[in-house]
C-alpha positions as CSV (number, residue, x, y, z in Angstrom):
1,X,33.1,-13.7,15.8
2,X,29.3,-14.5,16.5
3,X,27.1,-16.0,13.7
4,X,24.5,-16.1,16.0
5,X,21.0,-15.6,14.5
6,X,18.8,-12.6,16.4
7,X,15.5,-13.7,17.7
8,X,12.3,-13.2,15.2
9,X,11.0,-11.1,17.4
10,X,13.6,-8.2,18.1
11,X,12.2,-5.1,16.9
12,X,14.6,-1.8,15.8
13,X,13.3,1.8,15.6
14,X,14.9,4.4,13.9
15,X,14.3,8.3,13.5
16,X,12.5,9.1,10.0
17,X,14.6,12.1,8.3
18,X,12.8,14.2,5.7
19,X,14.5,16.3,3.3
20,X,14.1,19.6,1.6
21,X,11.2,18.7,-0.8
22,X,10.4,21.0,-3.3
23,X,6.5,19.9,-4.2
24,X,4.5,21.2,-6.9
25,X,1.7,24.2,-5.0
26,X,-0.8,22.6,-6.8
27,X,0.3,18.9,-5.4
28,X,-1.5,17.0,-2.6
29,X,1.0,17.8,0.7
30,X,3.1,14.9,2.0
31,X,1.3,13.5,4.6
32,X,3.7,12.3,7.8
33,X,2.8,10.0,10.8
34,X,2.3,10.9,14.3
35,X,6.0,9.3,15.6
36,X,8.9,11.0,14.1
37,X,10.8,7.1,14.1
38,X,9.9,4.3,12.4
39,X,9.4,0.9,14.1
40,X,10.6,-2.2,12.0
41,X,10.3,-6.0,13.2
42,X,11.4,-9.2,11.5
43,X,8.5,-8.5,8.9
44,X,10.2,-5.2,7.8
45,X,14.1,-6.2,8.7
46,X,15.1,-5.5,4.9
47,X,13.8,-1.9,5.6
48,X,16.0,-1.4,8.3
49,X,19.1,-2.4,6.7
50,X,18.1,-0.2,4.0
51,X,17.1,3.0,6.2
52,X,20.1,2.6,8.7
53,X,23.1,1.5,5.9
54,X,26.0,4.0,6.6
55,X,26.7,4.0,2.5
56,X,24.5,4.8,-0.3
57,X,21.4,2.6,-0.9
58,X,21.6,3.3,-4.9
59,X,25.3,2.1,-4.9
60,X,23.1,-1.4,-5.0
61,X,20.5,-0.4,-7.3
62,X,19.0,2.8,-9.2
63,X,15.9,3.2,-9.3
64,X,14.8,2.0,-5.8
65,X,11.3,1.2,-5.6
66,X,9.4,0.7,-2.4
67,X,6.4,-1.5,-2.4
68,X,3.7,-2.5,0.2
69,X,0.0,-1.8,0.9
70,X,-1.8,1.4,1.8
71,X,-0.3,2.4,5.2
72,X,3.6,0.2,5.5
73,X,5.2,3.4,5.1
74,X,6.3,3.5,2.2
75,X,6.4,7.6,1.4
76,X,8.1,7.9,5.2
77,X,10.7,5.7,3.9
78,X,11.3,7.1,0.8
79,X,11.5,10.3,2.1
80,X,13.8,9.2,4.7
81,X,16.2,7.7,2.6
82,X,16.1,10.8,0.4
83,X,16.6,12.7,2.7
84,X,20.2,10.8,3.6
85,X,21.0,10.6,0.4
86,X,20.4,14.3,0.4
87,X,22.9,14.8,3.2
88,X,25.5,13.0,1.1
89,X,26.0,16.4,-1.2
90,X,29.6,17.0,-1.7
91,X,29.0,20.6,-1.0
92,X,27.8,20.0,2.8
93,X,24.7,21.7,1.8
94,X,21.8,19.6,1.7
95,X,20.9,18.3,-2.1
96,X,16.9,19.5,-2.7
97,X,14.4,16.6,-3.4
98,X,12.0,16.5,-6.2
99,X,9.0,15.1,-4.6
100,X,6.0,14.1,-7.0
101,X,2.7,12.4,-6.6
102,X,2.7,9.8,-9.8
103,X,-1.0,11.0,-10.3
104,X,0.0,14.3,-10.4
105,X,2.5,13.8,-12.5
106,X,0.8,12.3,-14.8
107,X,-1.8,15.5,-14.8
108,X,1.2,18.0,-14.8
109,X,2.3,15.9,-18.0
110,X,-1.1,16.1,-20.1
111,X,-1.2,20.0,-19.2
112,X,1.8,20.6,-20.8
113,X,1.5,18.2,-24.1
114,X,-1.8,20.4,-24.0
115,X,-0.2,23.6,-23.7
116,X,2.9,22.4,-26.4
117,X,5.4,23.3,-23.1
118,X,6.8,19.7,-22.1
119,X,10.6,20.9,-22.0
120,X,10.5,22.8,-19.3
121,X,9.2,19.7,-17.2
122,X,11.4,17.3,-18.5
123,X,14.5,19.3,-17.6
124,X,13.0,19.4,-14.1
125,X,12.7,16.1,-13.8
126,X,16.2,15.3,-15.3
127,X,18.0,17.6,-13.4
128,X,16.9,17.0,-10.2
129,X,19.3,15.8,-7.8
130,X,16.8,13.5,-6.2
131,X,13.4,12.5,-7.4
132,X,10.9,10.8,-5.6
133,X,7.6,9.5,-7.3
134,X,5.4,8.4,-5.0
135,X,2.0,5.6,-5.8
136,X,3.0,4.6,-8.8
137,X,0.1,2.5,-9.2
138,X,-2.3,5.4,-9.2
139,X,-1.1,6.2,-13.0
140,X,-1.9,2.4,-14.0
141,X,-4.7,4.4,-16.6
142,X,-2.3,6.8,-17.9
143,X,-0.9,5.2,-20.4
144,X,0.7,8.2,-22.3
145,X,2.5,9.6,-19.1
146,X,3.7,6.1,-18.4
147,X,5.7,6.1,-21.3
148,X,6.8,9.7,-20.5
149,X,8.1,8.8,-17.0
150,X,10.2,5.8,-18.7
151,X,11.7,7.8,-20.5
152,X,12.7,10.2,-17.6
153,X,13.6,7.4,-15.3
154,X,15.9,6.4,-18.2
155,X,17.8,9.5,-18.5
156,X,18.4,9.8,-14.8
157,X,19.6,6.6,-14.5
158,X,21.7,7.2,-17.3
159,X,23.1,9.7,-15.6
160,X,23.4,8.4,-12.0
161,X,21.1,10.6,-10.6
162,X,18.9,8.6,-7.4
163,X,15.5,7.9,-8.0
164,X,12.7,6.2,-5.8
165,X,9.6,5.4,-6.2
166,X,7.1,4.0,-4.5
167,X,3.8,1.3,-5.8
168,X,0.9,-0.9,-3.9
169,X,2.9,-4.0,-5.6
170,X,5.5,-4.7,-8.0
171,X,4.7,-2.5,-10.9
172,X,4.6,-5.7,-13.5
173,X,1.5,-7.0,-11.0
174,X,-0.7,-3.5,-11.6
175,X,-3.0,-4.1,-14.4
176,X,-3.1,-1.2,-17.0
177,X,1.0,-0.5,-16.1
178,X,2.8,-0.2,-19.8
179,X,5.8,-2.5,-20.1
180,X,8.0,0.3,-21.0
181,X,7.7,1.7,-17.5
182,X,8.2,-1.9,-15.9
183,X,11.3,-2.5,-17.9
184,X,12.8,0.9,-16.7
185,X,11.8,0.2,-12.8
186,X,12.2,-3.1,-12.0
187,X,16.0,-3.8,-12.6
188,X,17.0,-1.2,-10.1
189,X,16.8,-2.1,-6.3
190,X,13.4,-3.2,-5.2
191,X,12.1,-3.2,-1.0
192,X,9.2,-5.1,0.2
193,X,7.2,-3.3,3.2
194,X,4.8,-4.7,5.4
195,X,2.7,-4.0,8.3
196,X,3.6,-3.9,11.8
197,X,2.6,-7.8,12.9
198,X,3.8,-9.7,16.3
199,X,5.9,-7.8,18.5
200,X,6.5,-4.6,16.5
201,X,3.0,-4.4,16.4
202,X,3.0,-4.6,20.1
203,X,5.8,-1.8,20.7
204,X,4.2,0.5,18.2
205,X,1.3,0.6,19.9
206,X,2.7,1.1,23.4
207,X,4.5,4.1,21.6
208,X,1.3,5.7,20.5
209,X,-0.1,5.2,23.7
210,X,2.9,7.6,25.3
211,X,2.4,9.8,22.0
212,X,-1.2,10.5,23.1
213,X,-0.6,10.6,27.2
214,X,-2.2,6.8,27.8
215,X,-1.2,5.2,30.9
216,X,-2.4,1.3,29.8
217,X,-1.6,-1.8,31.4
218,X,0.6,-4.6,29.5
219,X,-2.6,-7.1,30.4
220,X,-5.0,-4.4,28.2
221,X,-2.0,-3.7,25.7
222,X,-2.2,-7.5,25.0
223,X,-5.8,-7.7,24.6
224,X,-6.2,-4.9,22.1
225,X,-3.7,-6.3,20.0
226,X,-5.3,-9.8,20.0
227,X,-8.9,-8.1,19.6
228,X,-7.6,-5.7,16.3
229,X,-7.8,-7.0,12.6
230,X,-4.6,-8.4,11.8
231,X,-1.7,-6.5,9.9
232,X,-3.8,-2.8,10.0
233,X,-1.7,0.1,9.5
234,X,-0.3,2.4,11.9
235,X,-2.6,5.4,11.7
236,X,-5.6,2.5,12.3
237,X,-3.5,1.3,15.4
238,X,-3.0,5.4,16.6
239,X,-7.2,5.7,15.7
240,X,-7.7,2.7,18.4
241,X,-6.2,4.3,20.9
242,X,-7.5,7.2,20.0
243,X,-10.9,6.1,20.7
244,X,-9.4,4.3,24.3
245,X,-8.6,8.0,24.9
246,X,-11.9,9.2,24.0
247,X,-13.9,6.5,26.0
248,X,-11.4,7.6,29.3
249,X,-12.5,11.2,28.7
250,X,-16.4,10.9,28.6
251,X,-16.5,8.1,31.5
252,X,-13.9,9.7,33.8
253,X,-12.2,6.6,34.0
254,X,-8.6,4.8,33.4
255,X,-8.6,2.6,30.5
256,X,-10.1,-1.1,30.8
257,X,-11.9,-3.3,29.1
258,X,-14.7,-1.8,28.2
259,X,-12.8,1.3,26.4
260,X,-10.9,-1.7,24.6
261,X,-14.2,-2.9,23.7
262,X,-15.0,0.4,22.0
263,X,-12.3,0.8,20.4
264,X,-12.1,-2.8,18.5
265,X,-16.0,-2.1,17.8
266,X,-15.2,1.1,15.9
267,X,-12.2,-0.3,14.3
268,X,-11.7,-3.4,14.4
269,X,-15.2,-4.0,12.7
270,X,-16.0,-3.7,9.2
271,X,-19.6,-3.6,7.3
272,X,-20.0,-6.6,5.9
273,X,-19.2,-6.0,1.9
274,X,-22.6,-6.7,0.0
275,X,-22.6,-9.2,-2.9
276,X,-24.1,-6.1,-5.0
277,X,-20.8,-4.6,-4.2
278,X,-18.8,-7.2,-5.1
279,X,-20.4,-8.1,-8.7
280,X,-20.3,-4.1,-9.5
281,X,-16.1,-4.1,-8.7
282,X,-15.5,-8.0,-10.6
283,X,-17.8,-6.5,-13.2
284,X,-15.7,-3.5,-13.7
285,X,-12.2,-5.1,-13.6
286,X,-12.9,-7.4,-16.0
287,X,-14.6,-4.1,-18.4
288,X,-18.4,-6.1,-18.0
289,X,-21.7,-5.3,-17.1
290,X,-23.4,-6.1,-14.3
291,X,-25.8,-7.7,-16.2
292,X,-24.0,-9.7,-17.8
293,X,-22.1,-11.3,-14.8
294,X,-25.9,-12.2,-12.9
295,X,-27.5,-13.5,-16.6
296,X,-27.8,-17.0,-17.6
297,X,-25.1,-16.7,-20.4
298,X,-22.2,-19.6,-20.5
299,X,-19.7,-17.9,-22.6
300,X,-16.3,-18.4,-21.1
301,X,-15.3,-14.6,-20.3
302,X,-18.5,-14.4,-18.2
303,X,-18.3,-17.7,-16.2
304,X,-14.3,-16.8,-15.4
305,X,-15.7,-13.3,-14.0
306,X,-18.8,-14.7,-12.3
307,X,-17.4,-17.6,-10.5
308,X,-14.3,-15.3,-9.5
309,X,-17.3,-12.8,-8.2
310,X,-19.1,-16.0,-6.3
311,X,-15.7,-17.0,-4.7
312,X,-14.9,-13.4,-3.5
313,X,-18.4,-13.4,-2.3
314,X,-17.8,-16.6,0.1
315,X,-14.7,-15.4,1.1
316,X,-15.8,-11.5,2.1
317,X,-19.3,-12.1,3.2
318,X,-21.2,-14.4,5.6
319,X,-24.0,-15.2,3.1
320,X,-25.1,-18.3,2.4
321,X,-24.5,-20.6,-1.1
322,X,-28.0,-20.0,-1.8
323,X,-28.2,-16.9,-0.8
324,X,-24.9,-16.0,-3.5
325,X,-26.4,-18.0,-6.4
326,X,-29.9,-16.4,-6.1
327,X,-28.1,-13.0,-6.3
328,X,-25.9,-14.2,-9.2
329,X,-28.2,-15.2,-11.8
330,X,-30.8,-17.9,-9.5
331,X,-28.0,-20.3,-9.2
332,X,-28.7,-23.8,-7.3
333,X,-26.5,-24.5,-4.0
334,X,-24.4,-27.0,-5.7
335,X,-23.8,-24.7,-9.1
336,X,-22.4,-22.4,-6.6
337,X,-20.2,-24.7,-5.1
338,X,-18.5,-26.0,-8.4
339,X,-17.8,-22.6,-9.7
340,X,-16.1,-21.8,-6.0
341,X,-13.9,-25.4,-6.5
342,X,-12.7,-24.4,-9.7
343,X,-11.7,-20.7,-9.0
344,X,-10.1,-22.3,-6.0
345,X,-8.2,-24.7,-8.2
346,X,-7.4,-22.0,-11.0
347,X,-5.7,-19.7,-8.3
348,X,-3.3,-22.1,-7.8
349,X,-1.4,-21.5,-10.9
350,X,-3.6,-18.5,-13.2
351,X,-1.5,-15.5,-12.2
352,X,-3.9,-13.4,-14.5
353,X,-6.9,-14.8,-11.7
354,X,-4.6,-14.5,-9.0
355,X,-4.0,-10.4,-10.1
356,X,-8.2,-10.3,-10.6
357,X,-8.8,-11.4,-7.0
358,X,-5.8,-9.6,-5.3
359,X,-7.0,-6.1,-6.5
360,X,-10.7,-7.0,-6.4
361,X,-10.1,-7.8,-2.1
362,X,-8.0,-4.6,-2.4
363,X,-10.7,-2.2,-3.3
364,X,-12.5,-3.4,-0.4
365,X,-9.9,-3.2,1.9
366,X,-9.0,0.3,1.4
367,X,-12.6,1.3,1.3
């Protein structure tokens, strides 16, 4: 027998199955990708195994939850392994899905505490065959239907019934999430997702390209991937080519490097985030004011969140140190600098800091 290890760069693809969901009319549609397969490379290899094992992924864990930025994939997938667990029925009739948004969810919840009618959608939610619950993380205010959701992910569990969610990052990372909830998620199965990088990256764009008619040469191929922002989601990648295709059409010409050019200025290239921005979104997280980050004061809850805001502000922004200290309260060049240090050195082991910075770049990110 082989043991041989297969290259880091082999890429698998696989056709994405979606079941029979039943969705709420007043719930936001499920949204599905232009390429009915999904394209997995070394950064997403534990999604493949998961997608493609001939047996039943919960026989390893119940609930499974699916985590990964805006964009992996991660509703695809859970919808995909739903929709095998679905074909599983003992029947040969395909099992129904319950498919819920957490956010509306949590809005379908307060309406019937409101209206005294919860049974009715706790049974729904029990009984279901299979449920999926999709951006978790989107409840993280909802304190009240967290609990409620707890309680339903206990009972199904309880009674073997597959469940999957799906959350930005591990629920126990998302400030605001009620331990309750994390207690009843996390011991189940959990999958990591990731963006395309390296040579799935490269092969999912080349599969666009067919998707929307492009004839592009490997040499062009090569330099749009170099030219893109790293680890950008798929419907980004299908936007860039999109834009290729759009350059082609009003020049009359084949692709080259001058519709690469437009398409890596449209997407590839982001307004630079302004340091107003970024003291308004620190401010917020931490529940301050504005105001109270850029003034002179030295207590210890506002020098955490200021010098947090200055280091985001180096990071995301090509202003200068004096340029970042004048907007944050007149500081000098080398006040600046300190506070940058320090935040540096308390990321290395403040997972609290870490969390702050993580979701502060976030918001930007997804803007």
């Amino acid at each position: 027998m082989s043991t041989a290890t297969p290259p880091a760069d082999q890429v698998h693809s696989f056709p994405l199955e979606r079941p029979i969901a039943r969705v709420r009319k007043r719930a936001a549609p499920i949204q599905s990708g232009s390429l009915p397969y999904f394209i997995a490379g070394e950064e997403n290899r534990m999604v493949h195994f998961v997608a493609c094992s001939p047996t039943s992924i919960f026989d390893l864990g119940n609930p499974l939850l699916l985590i990964g930025p805006s964009g992996s994939g991660k509703t695809a997938i859970a919808l995909h392994l739903a929709a095998r667990e679905s074909s599983r029925s003992q029947t040969g009739e395909p099992t129904p899905v319950l498919y819920y948004p957490a956010i509306d969810f949590a809005r379908l919840y307060a309406e019937a505490v409101g209206a005294d009618d919860l049974p009715p959608l706790r049974q729904e939610i029990n009984d279901a065959p299979i449920l999926v619950i999709d951006d978790l993380h989107l409840m993280n205010d909802k304190l009240a239907a967290q609990d409620e959701l707890a309680a339903r992910i206990e009972e199904r569990v309880t009674r073997g019934l597959p469940t999957l969610l799906t959350c930005k990052r591990l629920p126990s990372e998302i400030r605001g999430m009620r331990p309750l909830l994390v207690s009843r998620v996390l011991p189940g199965l959990t999958v990591p997702l990731e963006m395309p990088v390296a040579a799935a990256r490269c092969q999912l764009l080349r599969e666009l390209a067919v998707h929307l008619d492009l004839s592009i040469e490997a040499s062009l191929f090569d330099l749009l991937d170099r030219k893109l922002e790293p680890r950008l989601p798929t419907r980004a990648l299908e936007a860039a080519l999109k834009q290729v295709s759009l350059w082609c059409r009003m020049h009359d010409a084949e692709p080259n490097e001058d519709a690469i050019a437009s398409a890596v200025a449209v997407i590839g290239e982001r307004e630079e985030v302004s340091l107003a921005a970024i003291g308004t979104t620190v401010a917020r997280y931490f529940r301050l004011k504005v105001a109270d980050i850029r003034s002179s004061s030295r207590k210890q809850n506002l020098v955490r969140a200021r010098s947090l805001a200055m280091f985001i502000a180096r990071q995301m922004t090509s202003k200068s140190m004096h340029q970042i200290g004048e907007y944050f309260g007149g500081r000098d060049h080398t006040t600046v600098l300190h506070a940058i240090r320090k935040t540096e050195m308390l990321l290395e082991s403040d997972t609290e800091l870490q969390r702050a910075a993580e979701e502060v770049r976030e918001k930007f990110s997804e803007a």
